[in-house]
C-alpha positions as CSV (number, residue, x, y, z in Angstrom):
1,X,-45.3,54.6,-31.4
2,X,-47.2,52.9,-34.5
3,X,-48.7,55.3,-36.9
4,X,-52.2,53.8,-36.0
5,X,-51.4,54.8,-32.4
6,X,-50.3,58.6,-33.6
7,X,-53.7,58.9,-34.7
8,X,-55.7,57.4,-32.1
9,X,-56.4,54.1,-30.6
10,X,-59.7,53.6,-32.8
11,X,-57.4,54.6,-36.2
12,X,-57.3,51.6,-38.3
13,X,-55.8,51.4,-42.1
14,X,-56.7,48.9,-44.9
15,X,-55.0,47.7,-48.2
16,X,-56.6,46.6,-51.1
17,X,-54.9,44.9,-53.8
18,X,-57.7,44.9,-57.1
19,X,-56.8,42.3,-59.6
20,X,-59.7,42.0,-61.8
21,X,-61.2,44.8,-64.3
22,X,-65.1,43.3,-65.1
23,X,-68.1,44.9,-64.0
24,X,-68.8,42.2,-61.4
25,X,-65.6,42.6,-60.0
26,X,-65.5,46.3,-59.9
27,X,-68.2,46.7,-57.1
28,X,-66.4,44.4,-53.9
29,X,-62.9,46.8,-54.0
30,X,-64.9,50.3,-54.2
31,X,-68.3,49.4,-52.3
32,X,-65.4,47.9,-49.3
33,X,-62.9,51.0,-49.7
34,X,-65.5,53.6,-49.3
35,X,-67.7,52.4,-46.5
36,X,-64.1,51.9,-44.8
37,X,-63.3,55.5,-45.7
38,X,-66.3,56.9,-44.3
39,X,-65.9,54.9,-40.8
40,X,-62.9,56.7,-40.6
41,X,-60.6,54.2,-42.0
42,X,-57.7,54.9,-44.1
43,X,-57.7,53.5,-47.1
44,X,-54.6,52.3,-49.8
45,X,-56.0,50.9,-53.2
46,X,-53.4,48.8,-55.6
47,X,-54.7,48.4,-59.3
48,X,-52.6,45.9,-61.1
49,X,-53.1,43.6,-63.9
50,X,-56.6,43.6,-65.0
51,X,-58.0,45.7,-62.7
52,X,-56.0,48.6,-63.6
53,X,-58.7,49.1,-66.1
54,X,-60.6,50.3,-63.6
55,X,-59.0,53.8,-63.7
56,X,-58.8,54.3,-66.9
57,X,-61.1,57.5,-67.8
58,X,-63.5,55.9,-70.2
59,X,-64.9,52.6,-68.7
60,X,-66.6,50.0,-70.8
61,X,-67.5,47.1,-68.2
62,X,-68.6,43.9,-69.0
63,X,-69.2,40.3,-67.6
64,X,-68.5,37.2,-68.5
65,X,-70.8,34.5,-68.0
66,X,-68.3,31.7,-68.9
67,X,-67.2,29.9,-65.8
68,X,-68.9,31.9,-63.7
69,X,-71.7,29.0,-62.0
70,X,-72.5,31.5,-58.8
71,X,-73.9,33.8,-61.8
72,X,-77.5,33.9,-61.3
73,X,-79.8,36.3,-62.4
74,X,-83.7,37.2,-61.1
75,X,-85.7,36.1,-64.1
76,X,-89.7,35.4,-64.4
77,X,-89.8,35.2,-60.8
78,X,-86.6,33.0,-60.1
79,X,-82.9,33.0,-60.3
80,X,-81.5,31.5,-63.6
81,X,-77.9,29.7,-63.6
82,X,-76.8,29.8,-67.1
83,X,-74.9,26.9,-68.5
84,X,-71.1,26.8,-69.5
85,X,-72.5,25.5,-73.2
86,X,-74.8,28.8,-73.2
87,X,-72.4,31.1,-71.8
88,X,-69.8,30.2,-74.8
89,X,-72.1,31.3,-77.5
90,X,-71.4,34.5,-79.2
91,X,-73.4,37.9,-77.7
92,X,-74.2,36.4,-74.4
93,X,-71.7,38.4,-72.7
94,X,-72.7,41.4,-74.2
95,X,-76.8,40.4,-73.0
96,X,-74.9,39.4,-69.6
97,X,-73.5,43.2,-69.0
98,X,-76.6,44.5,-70.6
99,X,-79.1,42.7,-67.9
100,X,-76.6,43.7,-65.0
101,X,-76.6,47.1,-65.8
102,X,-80.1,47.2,-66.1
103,X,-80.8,45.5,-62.8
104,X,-78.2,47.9,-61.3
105,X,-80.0,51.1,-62.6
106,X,-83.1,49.6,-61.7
107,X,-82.0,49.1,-58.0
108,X,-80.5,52.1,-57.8
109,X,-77.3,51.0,-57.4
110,X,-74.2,53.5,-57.8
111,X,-71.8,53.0,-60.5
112,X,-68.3,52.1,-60.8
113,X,-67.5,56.1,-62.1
114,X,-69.9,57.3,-59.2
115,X,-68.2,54.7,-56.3
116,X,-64.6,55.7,-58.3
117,X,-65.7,59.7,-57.7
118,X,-66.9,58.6,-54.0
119,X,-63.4,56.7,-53.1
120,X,-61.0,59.9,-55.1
121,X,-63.7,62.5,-52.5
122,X,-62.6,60.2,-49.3
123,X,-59.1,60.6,-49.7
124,X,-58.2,56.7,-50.8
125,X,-55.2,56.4,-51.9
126,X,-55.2,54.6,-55.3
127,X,-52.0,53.3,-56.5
128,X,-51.6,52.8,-60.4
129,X,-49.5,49.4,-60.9
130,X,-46.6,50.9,-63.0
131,X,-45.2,47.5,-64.4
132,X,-48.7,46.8,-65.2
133,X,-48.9,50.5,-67.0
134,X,-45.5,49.1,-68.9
135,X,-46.7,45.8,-69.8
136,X,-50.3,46.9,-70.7
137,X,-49.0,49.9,-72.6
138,X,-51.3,52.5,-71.0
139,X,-50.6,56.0,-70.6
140,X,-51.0,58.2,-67.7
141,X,-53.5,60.6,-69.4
142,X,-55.6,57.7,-70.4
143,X,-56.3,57.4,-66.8
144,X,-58.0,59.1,-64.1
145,X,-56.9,61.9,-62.0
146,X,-55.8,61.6,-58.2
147,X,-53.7,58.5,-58.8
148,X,-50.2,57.5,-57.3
149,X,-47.9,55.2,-60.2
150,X,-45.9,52.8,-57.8
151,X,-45.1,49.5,-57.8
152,X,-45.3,46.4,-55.5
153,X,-42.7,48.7,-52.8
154,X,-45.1,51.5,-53.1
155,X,-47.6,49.4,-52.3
156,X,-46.1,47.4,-49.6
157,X,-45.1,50.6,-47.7
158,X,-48.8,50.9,-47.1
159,X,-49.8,47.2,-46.9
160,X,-46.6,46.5,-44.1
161,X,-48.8,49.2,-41.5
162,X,-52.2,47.9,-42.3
163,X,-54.8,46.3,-39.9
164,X,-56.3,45.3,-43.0
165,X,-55.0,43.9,-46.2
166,X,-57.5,42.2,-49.0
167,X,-56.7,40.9,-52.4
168,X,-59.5,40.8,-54.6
């Protein structure tokens, strides 16, 4: 018997592997992971790399607008791309972050501590790359609570039983 079937034929499990530590890419692994959590899905999360920022206890997000030509933002009444040449000009990252996390507060949106808080209250699992930890130099109580170190085997156990497995 599979541990999906000890728990009942509708119990599913997902694995997420999160990669990337910029605002942007903060919302798709939390927003996912919770709304999985609360269908009754049970849910791994694997920080590594740059997204092992993401835990740390004092976030300072940011976007980058460089390379980034889906990047649109509503402005006077239409959505502006902004070129590559614009985008590698000094302070328009900063003005990036600043307009989405204006729009975000404006739409109501949760934040990454708020959707962090929401996924640590739903019981996700959230795995703290270790050799990232190493290589990064970060330090356990620079990070938040409720967190699992491990590496790739501690994350594989998980991912090996999942129904679902995402890298993003």
């Amino acid at each position: 018997m599979t541990e999906t079937q000890a728990a009942g034929d509708n119990a599913k499990t997902m694995s997420i592997i999160v990669t990337k530590g910029s605002l942007d890419w903060a919302y798709p692994p939390f927003i996912l992971a919770t709304t999985a959590a609360a269908m009754g899905v049970d849910v791994t999360m694997f920080f590594t790399f740059y997204g092992l920022t993401l835990l740390k206890k004092k976030l300072d997000l940011q976007i980058s607008a460089l390379g980034n030509p889906a990047m649109q933002m509503p402005m006077m009444g239409m959505h502006m791309g902004m070129p590559n040449i614009v985008a590698m000009l000094p302070g328009v990252d900063a003005g990036a972050t600043m307009m989405m996390k204006n729009m975000i507060k404006k739409k109501g949106v949760a934040s990454i501590e708020d959707l962090r808080e929401a996924a640590i209250e739903s019981d996700i699992k959230i795995i703290a790359c270790q050799m990232t930890m190493d290589l990064f130099e970060f330090k356990k109580e620079d990070m938040i609570d409720n967190l699992t170190l491990g590496g790739a085997a501690t994350y594989m156990e998980k991912a090996l039983k999942s129904d679902i497995n995402l890298f993003i």
